[in-house]
C-alpha positions as CSV (number, residue, x, y, z in Angstrom):
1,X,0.0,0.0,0.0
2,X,1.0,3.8,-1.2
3,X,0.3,6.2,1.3
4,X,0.7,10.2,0.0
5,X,-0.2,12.7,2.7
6,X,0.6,16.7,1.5
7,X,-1.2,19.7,1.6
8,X,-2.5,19.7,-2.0
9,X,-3.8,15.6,-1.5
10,X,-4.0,12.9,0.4
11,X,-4.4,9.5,-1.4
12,X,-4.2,5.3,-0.6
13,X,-3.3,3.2,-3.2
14,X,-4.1,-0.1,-2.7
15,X,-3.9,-3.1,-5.0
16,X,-6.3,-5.9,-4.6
17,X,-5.5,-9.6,-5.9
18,X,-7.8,-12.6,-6.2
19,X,-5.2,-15.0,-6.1
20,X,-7.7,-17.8,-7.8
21,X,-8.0,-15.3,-10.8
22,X,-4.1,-14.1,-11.1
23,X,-3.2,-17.2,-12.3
24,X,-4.7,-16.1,-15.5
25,X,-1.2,-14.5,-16.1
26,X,0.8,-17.5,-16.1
27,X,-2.3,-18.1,-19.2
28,X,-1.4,-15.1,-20.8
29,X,0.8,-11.8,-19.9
30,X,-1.3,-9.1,-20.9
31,X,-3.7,-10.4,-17.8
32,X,-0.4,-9.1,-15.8
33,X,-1.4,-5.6,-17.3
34,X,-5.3,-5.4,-15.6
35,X,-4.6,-8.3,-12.5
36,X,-4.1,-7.2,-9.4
37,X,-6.6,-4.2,-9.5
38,X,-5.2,-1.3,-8.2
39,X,-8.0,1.1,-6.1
40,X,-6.9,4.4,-4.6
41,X,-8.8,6.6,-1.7
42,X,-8.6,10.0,-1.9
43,X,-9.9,12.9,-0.6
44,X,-11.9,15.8,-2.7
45,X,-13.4,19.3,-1.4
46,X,-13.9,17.2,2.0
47,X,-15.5,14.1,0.3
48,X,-13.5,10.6,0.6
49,X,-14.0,9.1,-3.0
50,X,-13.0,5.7,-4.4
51,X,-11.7,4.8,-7.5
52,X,-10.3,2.1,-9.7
53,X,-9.7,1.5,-13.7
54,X,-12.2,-1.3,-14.6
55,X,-10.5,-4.6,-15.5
56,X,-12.5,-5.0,-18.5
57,X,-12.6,-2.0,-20.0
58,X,-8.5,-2.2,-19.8
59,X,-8.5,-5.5,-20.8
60,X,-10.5,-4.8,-24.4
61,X,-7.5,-2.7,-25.3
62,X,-5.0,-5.3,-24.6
63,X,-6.8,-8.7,-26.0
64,X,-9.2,-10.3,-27.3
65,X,-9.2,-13.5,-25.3
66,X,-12.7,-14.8,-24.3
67,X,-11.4,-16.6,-21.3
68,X,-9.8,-13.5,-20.1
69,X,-12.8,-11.6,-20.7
70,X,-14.9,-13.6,-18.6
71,X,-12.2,-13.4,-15.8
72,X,-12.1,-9.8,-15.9
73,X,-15.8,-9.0,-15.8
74,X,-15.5,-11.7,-12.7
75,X,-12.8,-9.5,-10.7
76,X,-15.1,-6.5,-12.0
77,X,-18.3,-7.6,-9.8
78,X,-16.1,-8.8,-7.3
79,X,-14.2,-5.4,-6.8
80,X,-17.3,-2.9,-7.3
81,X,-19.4,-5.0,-4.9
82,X,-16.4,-4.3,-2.2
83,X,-16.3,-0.4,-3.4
84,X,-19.8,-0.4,-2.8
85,X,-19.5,-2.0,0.9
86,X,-17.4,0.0,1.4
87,X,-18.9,3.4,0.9
């Protein structure tokens, strides 16, 4: 975990990993480009917000792969469900 605390911003990085689902890497590298998912907390005008690059929507750039589609949109649900809980 990143932690950056100055006057302009104050931010967590945070990178989340489904173990069961990075092994789609050893599959194919360019799942090493989206997997882990990396989520960062940050504060704006006094509001904590929550924020992450969805999986898929990366991953459409890189490939093409079914398989890794599937897995994506899988980490996706999984990942926005937590953000969700978590707000």
């Amino acid at each position: 975990m990143l932690e950056n605390k100055n006057d302009a911003v104050a931010y967590t990085l945070t990178t989340v990993c489904y173990c069961i689902f990075s092994l789609a890497s050893l599959l194919d590298c360019r799942a090493s480009r989206v997997l882990p998912c990396r989520i960062s907390v940050y504060s704006e005008e006094g509001k904590t917000k929550i924020g992450m690059i969805k999986p898929k929507a990366l991953l459409e750039v890189l490939s093409n792969s079914e398989s890794l589609m599937k897995i994506a949109e899988e980490v996706e649900a999984i990942t926005m469900e937590m953000i969700q809980e978590a707000k």
